[in-house]
C-alpha positions in Angstrom: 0.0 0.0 0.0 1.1 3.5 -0.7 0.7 6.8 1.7 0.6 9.9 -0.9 0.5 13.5 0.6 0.6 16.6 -1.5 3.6 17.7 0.6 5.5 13.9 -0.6 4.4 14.2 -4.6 6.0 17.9 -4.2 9.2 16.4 -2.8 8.7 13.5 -5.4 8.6 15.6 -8.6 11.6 17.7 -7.1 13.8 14.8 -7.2 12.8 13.4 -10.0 13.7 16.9 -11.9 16.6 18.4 -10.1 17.2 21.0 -12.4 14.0 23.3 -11.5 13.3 22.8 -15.7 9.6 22.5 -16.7 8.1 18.9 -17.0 5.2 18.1 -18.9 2.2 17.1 -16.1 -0.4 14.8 -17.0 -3.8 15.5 -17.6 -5.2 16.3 -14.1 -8.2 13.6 -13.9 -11.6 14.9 -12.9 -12.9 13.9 -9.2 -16.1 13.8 -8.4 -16.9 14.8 -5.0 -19.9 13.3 -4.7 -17.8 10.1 -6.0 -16.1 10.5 -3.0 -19.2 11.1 -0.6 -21.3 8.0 -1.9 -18.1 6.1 -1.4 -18.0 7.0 1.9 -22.5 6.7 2.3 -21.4 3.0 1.1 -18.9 2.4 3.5 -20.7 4.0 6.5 -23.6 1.2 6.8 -20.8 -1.8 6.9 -18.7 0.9 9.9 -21.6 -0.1 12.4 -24.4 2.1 10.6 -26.6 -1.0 10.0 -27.3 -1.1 13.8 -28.8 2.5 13.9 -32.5 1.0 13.0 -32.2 -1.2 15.9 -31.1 1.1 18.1 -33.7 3.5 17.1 -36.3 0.7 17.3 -35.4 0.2 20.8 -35.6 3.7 21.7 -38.4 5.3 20.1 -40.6 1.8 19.5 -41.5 2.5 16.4 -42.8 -0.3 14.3 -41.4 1.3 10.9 -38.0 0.9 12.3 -38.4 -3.1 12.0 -38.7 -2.8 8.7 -35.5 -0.4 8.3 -33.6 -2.9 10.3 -34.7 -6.1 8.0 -33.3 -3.8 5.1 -29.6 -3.6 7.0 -29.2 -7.7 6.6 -28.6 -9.9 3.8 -31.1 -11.5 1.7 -31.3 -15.2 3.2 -31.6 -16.4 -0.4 -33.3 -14.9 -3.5 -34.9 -11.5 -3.1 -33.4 -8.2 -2.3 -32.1 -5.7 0.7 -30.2 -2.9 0.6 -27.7 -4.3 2.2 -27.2 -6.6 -0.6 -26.6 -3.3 -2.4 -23.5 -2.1 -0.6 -20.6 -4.5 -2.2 -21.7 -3.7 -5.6 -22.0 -0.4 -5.3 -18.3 -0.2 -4.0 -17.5 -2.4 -7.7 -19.5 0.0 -9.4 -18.0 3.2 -8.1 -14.6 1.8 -8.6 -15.5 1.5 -12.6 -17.1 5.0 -12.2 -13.4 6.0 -11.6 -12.1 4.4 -14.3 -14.7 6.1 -17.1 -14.3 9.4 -15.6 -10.3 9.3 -17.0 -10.2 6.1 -19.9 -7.1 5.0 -20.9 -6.1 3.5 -24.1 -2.8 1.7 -24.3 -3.1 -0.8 -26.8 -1.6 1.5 -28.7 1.4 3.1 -26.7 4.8 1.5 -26.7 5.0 -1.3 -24.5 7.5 0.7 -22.2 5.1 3.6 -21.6 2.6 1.0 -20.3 4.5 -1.6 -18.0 4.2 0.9 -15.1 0.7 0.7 -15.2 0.4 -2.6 -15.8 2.9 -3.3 -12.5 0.1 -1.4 -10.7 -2.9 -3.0 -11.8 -1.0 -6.7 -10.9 0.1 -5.2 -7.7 -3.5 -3.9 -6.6 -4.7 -7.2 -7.8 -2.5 -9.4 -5.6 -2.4 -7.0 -2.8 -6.0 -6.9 -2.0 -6.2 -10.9 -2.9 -4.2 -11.0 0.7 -5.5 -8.0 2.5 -8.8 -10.2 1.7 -7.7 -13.2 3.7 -6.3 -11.5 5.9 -10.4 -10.0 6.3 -11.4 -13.1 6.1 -9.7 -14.4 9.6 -9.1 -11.7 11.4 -11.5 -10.8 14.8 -9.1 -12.0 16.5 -8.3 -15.4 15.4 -5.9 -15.4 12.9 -5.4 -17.7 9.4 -5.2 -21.5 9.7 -2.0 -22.6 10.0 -3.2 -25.8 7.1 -3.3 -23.6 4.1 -5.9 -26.0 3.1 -8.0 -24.5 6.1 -7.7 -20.8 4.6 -10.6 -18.9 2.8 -9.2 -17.0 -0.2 -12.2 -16.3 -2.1 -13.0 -12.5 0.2 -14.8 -9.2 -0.3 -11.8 -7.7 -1.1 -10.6 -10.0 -3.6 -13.9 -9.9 -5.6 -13.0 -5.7 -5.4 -9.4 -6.6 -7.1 -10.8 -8.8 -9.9 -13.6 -6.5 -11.0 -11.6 -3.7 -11.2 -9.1 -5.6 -12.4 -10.7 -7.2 -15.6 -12.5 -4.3 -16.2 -9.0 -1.9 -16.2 -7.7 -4.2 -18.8 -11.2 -3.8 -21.4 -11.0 0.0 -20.6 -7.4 -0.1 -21.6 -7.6 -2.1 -24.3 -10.7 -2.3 -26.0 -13.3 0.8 -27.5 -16.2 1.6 -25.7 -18.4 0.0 -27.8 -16.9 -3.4 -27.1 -17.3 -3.0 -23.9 -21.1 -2.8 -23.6 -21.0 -5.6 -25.9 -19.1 -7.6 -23.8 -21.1 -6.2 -20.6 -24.4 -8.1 -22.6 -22.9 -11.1 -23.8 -21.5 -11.6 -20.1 -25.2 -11.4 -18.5 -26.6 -13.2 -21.5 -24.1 -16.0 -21.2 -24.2 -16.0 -17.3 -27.5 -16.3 -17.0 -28.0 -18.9 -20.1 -24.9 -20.9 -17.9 -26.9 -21.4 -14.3 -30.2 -21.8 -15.9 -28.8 -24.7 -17.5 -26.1 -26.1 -15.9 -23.9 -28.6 -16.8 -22.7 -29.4 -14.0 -24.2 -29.7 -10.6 -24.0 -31.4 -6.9 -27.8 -32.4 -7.1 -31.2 -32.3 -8.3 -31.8 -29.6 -5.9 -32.9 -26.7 -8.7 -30.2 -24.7 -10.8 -30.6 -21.7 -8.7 -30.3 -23.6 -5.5 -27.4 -23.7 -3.0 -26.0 -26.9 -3.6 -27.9 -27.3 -7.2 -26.6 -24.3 -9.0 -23.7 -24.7 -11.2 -21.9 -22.1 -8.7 -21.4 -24.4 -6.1 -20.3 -27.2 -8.2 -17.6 -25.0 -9.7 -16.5 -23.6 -6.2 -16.9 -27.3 -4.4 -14.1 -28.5 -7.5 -12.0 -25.7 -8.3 -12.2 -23.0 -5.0 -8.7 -23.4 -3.3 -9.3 -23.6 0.6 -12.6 -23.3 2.8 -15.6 -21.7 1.7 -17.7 -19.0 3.4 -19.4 -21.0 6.6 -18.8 -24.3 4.9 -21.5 -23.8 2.3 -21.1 -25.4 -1.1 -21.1 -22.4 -2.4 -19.1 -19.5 -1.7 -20.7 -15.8 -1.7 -17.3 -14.6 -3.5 -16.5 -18.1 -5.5 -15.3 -18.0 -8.6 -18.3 -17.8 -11.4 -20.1 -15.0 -9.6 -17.0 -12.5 -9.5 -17.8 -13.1 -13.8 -20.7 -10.8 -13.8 -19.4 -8.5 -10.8 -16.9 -7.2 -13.4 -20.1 -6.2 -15.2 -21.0 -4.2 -12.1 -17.8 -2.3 -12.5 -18.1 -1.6 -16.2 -21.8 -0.1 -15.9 -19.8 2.3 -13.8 -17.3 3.1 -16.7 -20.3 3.5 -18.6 -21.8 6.3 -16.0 -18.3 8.0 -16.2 -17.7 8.2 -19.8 -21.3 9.8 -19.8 -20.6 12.5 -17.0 -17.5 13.7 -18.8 -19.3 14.5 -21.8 -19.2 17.9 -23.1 -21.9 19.9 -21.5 -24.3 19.9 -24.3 -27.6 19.9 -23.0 -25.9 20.7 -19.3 -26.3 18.5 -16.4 -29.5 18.7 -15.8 -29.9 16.5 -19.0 -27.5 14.3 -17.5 -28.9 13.8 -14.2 -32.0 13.0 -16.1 -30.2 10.1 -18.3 -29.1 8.4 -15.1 -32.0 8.4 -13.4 -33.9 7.0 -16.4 -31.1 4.8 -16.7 -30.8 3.7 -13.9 -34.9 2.9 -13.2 -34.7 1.2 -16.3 -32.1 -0.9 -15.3 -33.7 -2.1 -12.3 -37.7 -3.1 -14.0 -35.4 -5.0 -16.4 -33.9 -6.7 -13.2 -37.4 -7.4 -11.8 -39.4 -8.4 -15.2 -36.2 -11.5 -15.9 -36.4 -12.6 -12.2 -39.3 -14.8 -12.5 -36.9 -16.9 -14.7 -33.3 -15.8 -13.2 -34.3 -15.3 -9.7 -32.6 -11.8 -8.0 -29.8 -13.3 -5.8 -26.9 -11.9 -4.2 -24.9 -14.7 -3.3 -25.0 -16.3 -7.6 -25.1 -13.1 -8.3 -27.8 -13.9 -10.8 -27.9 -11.6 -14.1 -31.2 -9.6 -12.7 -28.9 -9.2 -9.4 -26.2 -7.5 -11.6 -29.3 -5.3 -13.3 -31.0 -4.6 -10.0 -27.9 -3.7 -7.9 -26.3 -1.6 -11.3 -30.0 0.5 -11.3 -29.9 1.2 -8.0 -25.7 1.9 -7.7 -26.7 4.5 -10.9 -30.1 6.3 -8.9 -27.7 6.7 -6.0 -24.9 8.7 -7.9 -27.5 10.5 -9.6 -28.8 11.8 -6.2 -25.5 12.3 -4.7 -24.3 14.0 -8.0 -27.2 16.3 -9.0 -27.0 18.4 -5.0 -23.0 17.5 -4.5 -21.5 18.6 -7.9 -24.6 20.2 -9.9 -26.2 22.0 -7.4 -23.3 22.7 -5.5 -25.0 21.5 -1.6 -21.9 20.3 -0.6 -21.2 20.6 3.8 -23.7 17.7 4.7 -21.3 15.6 2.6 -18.2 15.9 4.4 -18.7 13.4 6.9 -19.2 10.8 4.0 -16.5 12.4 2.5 -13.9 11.9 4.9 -14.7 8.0 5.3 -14.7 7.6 1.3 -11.2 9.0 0.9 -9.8 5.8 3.3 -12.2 3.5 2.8 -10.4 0.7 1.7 -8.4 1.7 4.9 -11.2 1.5 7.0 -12.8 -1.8 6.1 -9.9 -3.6 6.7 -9.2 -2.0 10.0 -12.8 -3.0 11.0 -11.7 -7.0 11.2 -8.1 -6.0 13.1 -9.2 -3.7 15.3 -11.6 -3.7 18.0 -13.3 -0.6 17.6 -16.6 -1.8 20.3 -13.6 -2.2 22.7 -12.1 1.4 21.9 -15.5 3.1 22.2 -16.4 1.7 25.4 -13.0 2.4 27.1 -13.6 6.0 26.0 -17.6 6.3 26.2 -18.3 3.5 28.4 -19.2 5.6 31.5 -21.4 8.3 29.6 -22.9 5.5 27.9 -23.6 3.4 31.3 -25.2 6.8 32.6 -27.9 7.6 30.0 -31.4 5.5 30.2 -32.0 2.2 29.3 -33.1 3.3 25.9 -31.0 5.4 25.2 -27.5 3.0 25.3 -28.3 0.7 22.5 -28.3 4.2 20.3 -25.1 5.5 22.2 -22.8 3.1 21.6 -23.8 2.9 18.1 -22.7 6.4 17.9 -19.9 6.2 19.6 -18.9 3.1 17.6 -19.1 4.9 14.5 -17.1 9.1 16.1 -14.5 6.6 17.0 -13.4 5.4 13.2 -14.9 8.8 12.4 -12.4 10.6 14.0 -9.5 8.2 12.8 -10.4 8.9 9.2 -11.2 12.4 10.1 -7.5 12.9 11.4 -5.6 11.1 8.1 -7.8 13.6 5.9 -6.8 17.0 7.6 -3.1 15.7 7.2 -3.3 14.3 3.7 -3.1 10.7 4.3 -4.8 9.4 1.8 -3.8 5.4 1.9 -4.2 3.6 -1.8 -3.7 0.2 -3.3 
């Protein structure tokens, strides 16, 4: 991992050109801050956010919260939360940031594009073990029998999305892209509807029927996700997650369009998009059931629509209309997140918060604590991220 400050890149380019002459810079990319901010919305829920609803349930006992709570767990099978719509959203803003700056370099001298291919290899293996390292941390540790070990992670789905859908951006013309993009869901979906391999009878969108867990039970290196013939990160489903990512390329080549009909128009597109996206998801799952851990084709669509109305809210007040101080506390958790997540399985943040708000929790009404800690759960990483921002830290893979 690399820590970049403006103060190091100064010190950086200064060595690297001595003689005070003028270098050429490269094109400064554009940043979305509301990239930055729904990043950090995404991250939020997954910090300790998810427990707000029950906190709030227990102190105000309101019904509605129940149903806000259901929404921060996973789907047990097929259907649909939104918490099922946090990783993909991550994948999807991670392709945004590719389309906002495409790259060809199919076309540039092999030596002008090692360095970037280094990086892309390194990011890819790097959060392959930062993702294990997830996997068995809360204070346990990896198996010592590598055999034991769970490499399939959260993280590692992150690298090879990204990954797969750096190389297309690099390599290939937009167009091919959204033609690979529909021959992926087509061929996905055509692949566990009729399986050609499976552990049983059991129906192809099944847990130990679908064609996912016979692939993961012969091929998956190491222990699966709680034993479970199928793993929620094996390998087939990270296929169509790299679609995930390359809707986002889509979204970015669209933003940094020449303001023709101004961004209004754009906003507009997105949404349309992005509703569109999700009936499409709906009408197909009667046949290809909506399923987070296949990642079913209509999961892709669903999760894509939703990931796209999301921007499009955070974009049109953030960047468009310019309402941009309610943001900085997603902000400042979206510039580290990566930071953050892994820090959530190392370090025992509960145990921090209590040692520091333990007491004033303890004092407050019964009702109150549930909500309380929750808070003070979440001011603790808060102020963490808070402090790397204000100097600069801004920790990458």
């Amino acid at each position: 991992m690399t820590t970049i400050t403006n103060t190091t890149a100064e010190k950086a380019n200064s060595a690297e050109n001595p003689s005070g002459q003028q270098t050429i810079k490269p094109v400064k990319k554009l940043r979305l801050k509301s990239l930055d901010a729904l990043r950090g919305f995404d991250m939020f829920w997954i910090l300790g956010g998810e427990a707000l609803f029950a906190a709030l349930l227990v102190l105000t006992g309101w019904a509605g919260f129940k149903w806000f709570d259901a929404q921060m767990h996973h789907s047990a099978w097929h259907g649909f939360t939104f918490y099922d719509l946090i990783f993909p959203l991550f994948i999807f803003l991670s392709g945004v940031a590719l389309g906002l700056s495409p790259k060809r370099l199919d076309k540039l001298p092999l030596p002008q594009r090692t360095p970037l291919y280094k990086h892309a290899i390194k990011r890819l293996l790097l959060l392959l073990l930062f993702g294990v390292i997830y996997n068995h941390g809360w204070g346990t540790g990896a198996p010592f029998a590598i055999g034991e070990v769970r490499y399939a992670s959260v993280l590692g789905r992150i690298a090879f999305a990204w990954f797969f859908c750096a190389l297309l951006v690099w390599h290939t013309s937009l167009r091919t892209q959204i033609i690979t993009a529909v021959s992926v869901l087509v061929g996905y979906a055509l692949l566990q509807t009729f399986p050609f391999i499976t552990l049983n009878g059991s129906g192809a969108f099944s847990a130990t029927g679908s064609i996912n867990a016979a692939v993961d039970t012969l091929l998956l290196p190491g222990g699966t996700y709680q034993n479970a013939a199928v793993d929620p990160e094996g390998i087939l489903s990270t296929i169509p997650a790299v679609v995930n990512a390359l809707f986002g390329v889509f979204v970015g080549h669209f933003i940094v369009k020449p303001h023709i009909k101004g961004e209004w128009f754009k906003v507009g597109v997105l949404t349309a998009s992005g509703i569109a996206l999700i009936v499409l998801g709906w009408l197909i799952s009667p046949l290809i059931p909506v399923n987070k851990t296949l990642w079913t084709s209509s999961f892709t669509l669903v999760t894509a629509g939703w990931s796209i109305l999301l921007l499009a809210l955070f974009y049109a007040i953030i960047d468009v209309v310019k309402v941009q101080r309610w943001a900085f506390f997603f902000t400042v958790i979206g510039c580290n997140s990566i930071v953050i997540y892994i820090a959530s399985s190392i370090v025992n943040w509960k145990y921090t918060a209590q040692s520091l708000f333990g007491g004033v929790i303890a004092s407050l009404p019964n009702n109150v604590q549930a909500l309380a800690g929750v808070i003070a759960l979440l001011l603790v990483q808060w102020l963490v991220l808070y402090w790397m921002y204000k100097r600069g830290i801004f920790v990458k893979v």
